[in-house]
C-alpha positions in Angstrom: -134.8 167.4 -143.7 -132.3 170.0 -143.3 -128.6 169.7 -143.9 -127.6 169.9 -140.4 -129.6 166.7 -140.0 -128.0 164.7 -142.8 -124.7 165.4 -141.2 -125.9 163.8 -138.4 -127.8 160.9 -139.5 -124.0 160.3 -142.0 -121.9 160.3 -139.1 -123.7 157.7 -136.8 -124.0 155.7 -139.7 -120.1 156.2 -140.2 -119.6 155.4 -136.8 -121.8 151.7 -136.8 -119.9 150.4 -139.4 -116.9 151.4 -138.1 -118.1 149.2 -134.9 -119.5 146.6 -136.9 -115.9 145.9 -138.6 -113.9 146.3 -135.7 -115.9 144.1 -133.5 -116.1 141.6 -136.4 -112.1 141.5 -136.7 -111.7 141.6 -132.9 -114.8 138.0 -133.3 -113.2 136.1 -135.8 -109.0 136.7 -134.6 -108.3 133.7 -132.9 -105.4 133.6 -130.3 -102.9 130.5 -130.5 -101.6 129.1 -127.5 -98.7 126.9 -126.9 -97.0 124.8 -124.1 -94.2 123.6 -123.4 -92.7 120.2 -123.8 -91.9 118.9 -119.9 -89.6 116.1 -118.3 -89.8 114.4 -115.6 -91.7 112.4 -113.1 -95.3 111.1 -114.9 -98.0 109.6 -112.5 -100.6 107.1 -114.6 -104.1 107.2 -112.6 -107.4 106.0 -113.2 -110.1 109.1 -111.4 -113.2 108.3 -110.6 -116.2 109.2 -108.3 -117.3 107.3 -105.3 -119.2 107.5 -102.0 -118.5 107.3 -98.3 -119.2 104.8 -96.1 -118.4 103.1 -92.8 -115.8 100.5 -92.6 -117.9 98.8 -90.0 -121.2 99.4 -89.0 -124.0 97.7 -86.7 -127.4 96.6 -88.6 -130.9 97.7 -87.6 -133.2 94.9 -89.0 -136.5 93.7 -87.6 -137.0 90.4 -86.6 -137.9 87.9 -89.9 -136.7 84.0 -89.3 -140.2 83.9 -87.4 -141.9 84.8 -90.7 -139.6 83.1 -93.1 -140.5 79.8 -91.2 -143.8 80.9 -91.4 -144.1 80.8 -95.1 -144.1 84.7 -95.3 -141.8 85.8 -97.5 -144.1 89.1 -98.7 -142.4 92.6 -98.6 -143.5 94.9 -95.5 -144.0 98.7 -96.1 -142.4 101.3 -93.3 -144.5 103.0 -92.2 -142.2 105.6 -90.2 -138.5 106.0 -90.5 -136.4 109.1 -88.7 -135.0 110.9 -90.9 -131.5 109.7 -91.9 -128.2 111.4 -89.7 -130.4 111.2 -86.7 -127.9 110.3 -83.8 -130.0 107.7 -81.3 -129.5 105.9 -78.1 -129.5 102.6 -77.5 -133.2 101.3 -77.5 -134.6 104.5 -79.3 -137.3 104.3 -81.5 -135.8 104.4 -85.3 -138.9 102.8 -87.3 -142.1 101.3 -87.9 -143.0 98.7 -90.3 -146.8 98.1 -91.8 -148.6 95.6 -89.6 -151.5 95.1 -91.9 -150.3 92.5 -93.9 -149.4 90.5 -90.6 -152.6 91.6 -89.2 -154.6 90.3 -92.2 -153.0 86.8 -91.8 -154.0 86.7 -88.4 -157.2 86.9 -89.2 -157.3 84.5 -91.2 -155.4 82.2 -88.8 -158.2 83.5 -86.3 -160.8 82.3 -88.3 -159.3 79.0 -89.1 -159.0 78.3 -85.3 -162.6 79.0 -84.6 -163.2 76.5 -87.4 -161.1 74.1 -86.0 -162.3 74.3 -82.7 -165.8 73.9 -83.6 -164.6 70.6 -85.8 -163.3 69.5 -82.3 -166.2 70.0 -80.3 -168.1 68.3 -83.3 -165.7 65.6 -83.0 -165.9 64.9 -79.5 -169.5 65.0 -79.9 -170.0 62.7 -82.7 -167.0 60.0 -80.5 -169.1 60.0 -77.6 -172.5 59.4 -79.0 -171.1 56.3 -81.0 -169.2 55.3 -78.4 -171.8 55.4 -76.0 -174.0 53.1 -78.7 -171.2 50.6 -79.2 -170.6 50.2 -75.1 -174.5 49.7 -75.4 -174.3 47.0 -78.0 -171.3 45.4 -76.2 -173.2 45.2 -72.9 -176.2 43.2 -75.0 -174.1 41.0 -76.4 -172.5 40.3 -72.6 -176.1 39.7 -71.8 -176.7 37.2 -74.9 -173.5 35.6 -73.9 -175.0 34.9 -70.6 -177.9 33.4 -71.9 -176.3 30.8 -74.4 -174.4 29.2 -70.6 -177.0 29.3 -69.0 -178.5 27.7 -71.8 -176.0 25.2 -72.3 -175.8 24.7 -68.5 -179.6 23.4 -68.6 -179.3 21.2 -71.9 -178.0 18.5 -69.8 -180.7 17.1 -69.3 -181.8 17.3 -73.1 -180.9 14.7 -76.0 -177.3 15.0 -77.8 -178.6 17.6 -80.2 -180.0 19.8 -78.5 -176.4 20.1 -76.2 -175.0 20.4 -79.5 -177.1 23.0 -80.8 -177.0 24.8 -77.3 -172.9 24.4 -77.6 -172.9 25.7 -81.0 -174.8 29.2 -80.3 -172.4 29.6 -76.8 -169.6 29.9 -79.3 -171.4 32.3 -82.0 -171.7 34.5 -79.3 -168.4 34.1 -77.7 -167.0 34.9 -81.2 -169.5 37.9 -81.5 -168.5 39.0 -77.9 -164.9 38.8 -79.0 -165.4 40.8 -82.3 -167.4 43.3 -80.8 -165.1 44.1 -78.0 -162.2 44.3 -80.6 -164.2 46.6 -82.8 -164.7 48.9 -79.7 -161.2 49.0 -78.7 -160.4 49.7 -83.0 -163.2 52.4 -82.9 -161.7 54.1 -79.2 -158.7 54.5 -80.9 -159.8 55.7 -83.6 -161.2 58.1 -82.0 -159.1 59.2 -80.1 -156.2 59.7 -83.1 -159.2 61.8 -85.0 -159.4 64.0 -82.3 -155.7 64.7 -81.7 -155.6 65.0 -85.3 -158.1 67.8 -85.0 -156.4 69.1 -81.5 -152.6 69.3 -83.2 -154.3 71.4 -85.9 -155.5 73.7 -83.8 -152.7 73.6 -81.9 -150.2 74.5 -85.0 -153.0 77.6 -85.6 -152.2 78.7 -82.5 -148.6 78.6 -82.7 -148.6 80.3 -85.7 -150.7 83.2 -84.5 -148.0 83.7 -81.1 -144.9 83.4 -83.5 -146.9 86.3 -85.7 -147.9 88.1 -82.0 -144.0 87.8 -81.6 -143.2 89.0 -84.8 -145.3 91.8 -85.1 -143.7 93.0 -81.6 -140.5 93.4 -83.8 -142.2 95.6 -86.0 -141.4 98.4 -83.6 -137.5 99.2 -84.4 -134.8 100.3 -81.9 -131.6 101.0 -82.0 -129.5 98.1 -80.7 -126.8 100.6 -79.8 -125.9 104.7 -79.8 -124.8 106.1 -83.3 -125.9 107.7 -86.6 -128.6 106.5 -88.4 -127.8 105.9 -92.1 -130.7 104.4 -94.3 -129.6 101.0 -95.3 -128.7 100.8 -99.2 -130.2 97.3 -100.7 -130.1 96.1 -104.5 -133.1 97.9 -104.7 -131.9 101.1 -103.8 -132.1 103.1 -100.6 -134.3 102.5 -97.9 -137.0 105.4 -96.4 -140.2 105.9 -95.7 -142.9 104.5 -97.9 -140.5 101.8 -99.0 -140.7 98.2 -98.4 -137.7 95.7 -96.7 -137.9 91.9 -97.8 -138.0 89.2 -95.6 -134.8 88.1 -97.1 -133.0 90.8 -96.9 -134.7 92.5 -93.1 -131.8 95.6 -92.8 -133.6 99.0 -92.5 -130.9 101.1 -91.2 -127.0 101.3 -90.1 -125.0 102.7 -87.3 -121.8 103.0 -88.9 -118.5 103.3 -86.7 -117.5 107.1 -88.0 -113.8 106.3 -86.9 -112.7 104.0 -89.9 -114.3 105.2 -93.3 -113.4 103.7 -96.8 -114.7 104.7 -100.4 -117.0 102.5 -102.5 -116.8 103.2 -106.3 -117.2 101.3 -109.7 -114.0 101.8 -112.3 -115.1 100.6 -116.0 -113.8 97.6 -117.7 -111.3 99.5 -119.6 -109.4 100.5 -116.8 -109.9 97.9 -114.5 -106.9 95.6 -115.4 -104.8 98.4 -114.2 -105.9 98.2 -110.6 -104.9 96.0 -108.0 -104.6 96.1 -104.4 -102.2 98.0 -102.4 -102.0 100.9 -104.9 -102.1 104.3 -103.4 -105.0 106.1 -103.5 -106.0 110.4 -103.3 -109.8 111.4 -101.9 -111.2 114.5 -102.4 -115.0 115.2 -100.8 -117.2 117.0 -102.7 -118.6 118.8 -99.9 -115.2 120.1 -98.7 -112.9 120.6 -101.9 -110.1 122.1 -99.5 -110.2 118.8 -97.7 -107.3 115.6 -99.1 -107.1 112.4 -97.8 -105.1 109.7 -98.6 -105.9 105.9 -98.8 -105.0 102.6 -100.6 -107.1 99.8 -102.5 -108.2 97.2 -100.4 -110.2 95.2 -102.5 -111.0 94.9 -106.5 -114.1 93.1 -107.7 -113.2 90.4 -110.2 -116.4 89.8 -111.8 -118.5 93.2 -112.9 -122.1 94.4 -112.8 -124.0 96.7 -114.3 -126.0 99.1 -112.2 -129.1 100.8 -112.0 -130.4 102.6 -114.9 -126.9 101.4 -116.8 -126.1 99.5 -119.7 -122.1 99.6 -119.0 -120.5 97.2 -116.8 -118.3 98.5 -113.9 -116.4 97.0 -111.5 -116.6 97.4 -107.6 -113.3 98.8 -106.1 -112.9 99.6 -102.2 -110.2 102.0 -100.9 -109.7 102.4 -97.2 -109.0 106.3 -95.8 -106.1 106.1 -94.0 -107.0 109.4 -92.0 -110.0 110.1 -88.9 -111.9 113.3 -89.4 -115.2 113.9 -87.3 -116.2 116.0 -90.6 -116.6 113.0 -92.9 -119.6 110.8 -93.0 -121.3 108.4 -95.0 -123.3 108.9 -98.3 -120.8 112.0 -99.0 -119.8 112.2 -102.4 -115.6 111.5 -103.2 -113.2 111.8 -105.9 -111.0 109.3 -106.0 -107.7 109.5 -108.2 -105.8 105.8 -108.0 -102.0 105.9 -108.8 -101.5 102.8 -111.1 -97.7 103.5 -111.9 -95.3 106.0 -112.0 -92.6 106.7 -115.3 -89.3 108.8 -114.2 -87.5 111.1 -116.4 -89.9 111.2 -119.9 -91.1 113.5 -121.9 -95.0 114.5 -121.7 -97.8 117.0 -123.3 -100.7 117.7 -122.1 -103.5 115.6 -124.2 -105.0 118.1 -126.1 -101.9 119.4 -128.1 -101.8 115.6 -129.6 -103.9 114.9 -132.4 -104.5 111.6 -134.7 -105.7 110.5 -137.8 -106.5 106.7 -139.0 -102.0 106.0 -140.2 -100.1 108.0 -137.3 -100.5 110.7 -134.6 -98.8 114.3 -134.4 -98.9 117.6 -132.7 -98.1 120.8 -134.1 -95.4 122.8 -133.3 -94.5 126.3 -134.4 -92.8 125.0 -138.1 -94.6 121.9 -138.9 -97.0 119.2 -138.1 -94.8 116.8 -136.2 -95.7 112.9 -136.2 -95.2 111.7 -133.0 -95.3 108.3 -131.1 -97.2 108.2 -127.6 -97.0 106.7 -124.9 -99.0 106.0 -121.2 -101.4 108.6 -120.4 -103.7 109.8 -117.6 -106.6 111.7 -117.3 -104.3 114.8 -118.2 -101.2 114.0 -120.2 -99.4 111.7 -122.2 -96.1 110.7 -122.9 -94.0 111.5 -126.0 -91.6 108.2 -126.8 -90.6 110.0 -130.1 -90.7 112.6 -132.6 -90.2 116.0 -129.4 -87.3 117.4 -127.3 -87.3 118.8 -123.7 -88.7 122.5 -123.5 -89.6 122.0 -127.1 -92.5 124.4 -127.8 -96.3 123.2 -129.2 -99.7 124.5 -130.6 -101.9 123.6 -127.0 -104.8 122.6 -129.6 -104.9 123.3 -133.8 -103.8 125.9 -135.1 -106.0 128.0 -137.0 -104.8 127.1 -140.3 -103.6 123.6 -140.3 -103.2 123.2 -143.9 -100.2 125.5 -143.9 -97.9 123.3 -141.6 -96.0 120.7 -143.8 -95.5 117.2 -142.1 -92.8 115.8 -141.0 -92.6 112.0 -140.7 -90.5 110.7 -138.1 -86.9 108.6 -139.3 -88.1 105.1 -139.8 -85.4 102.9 -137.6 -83.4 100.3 -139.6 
């Protein structure tokens, strides 16, 4: 390798570690940034997400007290829903449940009637034909009956005895005569309360199968009024197609009134005890972050719940919008800022120049590592009881050598 080449290879080599130790300076120089100390005005809030929904709204269920008092409390599929933010007329199609499982009882109720029907005829048979023997036998023993008088009518003429013995047989068949004709009025009605017994039976199957045949017509769903169609949310989750509604609980869909909106959301257990109704409220939409609304808490759940896929417990809180805009509808995601309390004229930080150990917390400012004592805070700030002035200035987060500032301990009061 010539010279003019080692000149060249030197000088790039001169020139990346030159780069290499400037860019590693320019890496490892950390910037410090500081704030100021501020007075004044201090809003405490609890933020949180929530969602949209209608104030009022009108259910879309199907028709299930017919089932219920049929005994069928099993959960029906849908089989076709429209999709969700569909605006319908009154008596347009919105879904249609699974008639199978309906359609399977049926058939079993169809079979149990041709059973029960066939037990009648059977029934009616069997009545007549012993019916027909027992009017037989009654008619005989008529007959006999007439032959003991008769009998005893001609014994006149015969010695004491034989009268007697003609007397005596009269009365065995009057007292056969009598039991037989009781027996056949105990046997007719007998009868007869077998086959109503058999008759109500079938008659029940049949009831059953036209409250079912009315039931099933339900299965059809229309929309009792015009609106939006918003799937129905159950403890199960959200309704659409595929799922299954409960007898219990028969709401597939909602047409909300789009007029008067409010703001479901679940606050945790921490800050819970700070909310109560009446407090003012700010809503943000996720979909439009240009978009403010105001609003106020209308109701605060006092026992909690944990929900899906949750271990926490959270507590239900409802805050009603106090303004109308055709843009805002239901399901949309809010955030939802709730003033708890508002503190005039103190002294605040923002919370990441505050910083604590186990014994006491401090900040740093540009001589020392101030201990300070704090006070409410949001999800933002916190206030400074002691230890800072007005204006006074502070490290926004640590320094980069901590270990250099000395503490200073605030004045212990007498």
């Amino acid at each position: 390798m010539n010279k003019r080449n080692w000149i060249i290879l030197a000088s790039v080599a001169v020139i990346l570690i030159l780069a290499f130790l400037i860019g590693g300076s320019d890496g490892s120089q950390k910037e410090d940034i500081f704030t100021n100390v501020k007075k004044g005005e201090f809003v405490i809030d609890v933020r949180t997400t929530g969602e949209l929904e209608a104030k009022n709204s009108t259910d879309i269920r199907f028709e299930s007290n017919i089932l219920r008092s049929l005994g069928f409390y099993d959960d029906i599929k849908i089989d076709k829903l429209i999709a969700e933010g569909t605006v319908v007329d009154s008596g347009e199609f919105v879904a249609q449940l699974d008639k199978t499982p309906i359609a399977n009882r049926m058939k079993e109720l169809d079979n149990e009637i041709t059973k029960l029907e066939s037990q009648l005829e059977q029934k009616m048979i069997d009545t007549s034909l012993r019916m027909r023997e027992l009017r037989n036998n009654l008619i005989n023993q008529e007959f006999e009956l007439e032959e003991k008088k008769i009998e005893v009518e001609q014994s006149i003429y015969e010695p004491p005895a034989t009268q007697r013995q003609a007397q005596i047989a009269l009365e065995k068949s009057q007292r056969a005569f009598k039991q037989m004709k009781n027996n056949y009025d105990l046997q007719i009605t007998k009868a007869k309360a077998e086959v109503r017994e058999v008759q109500a039976d079938l008659n029940s199957q049949k009831l059953k199968v036209e409250k079912y045949m009315r039931a099933m017509a339900n299965f059809t769903i229309m929309a009792p009024q015009p609106g939006m169609v918003i799937y129905h949310k159950g403890w199960r989750g959200k309704i659409e197609t595929g799922s299954s509604v409960s007898p219990w609980d028969p709401i597939v869909a909602k047409l909300p009134d789009l007029s008067m909106m409010i703001t479901k959301t679940y606050v945790n257990e921490i800050d819970i005890s700070k909310l109560s109704e009446n407090q003012e409220a700010t809503i943000g939409i996720d979909a439009f972050p240009e978009k403010s609304y105001t609003g106020n808490v209308v109701s605060v759940a006092n026992i909690g719940e944990q929900l899906r896929n949750s271990t926490a417990k959270v507590y239900e809180v409802i805050i009603d919008l106090n303004e109308s805009d055709s843009i805002l509808k239901p399901a949309m995601t809010t955030q939802v800022t709730i003033i708890t309390d508002i503190l005039d004229d103190v002294l605040f930080l923002p919370l990441e120049c505050v910083h604590s150990n186990d014994s006491m917390t401090y900040v740093f400012t540009k001589s020392n590592k101030q201990e300070v004592i704090t006070g409410a805070s949001n999800s933002d700030a916190i206030v400074i009881e002691e230890g800072l002035e007005d204006g006074q200035t502070v490290y926004l987060s640590m320094p980069q050598d901590p270990e250099d500032f000395s503490l200073r301990l605030l004045e212990k009061k007498q």
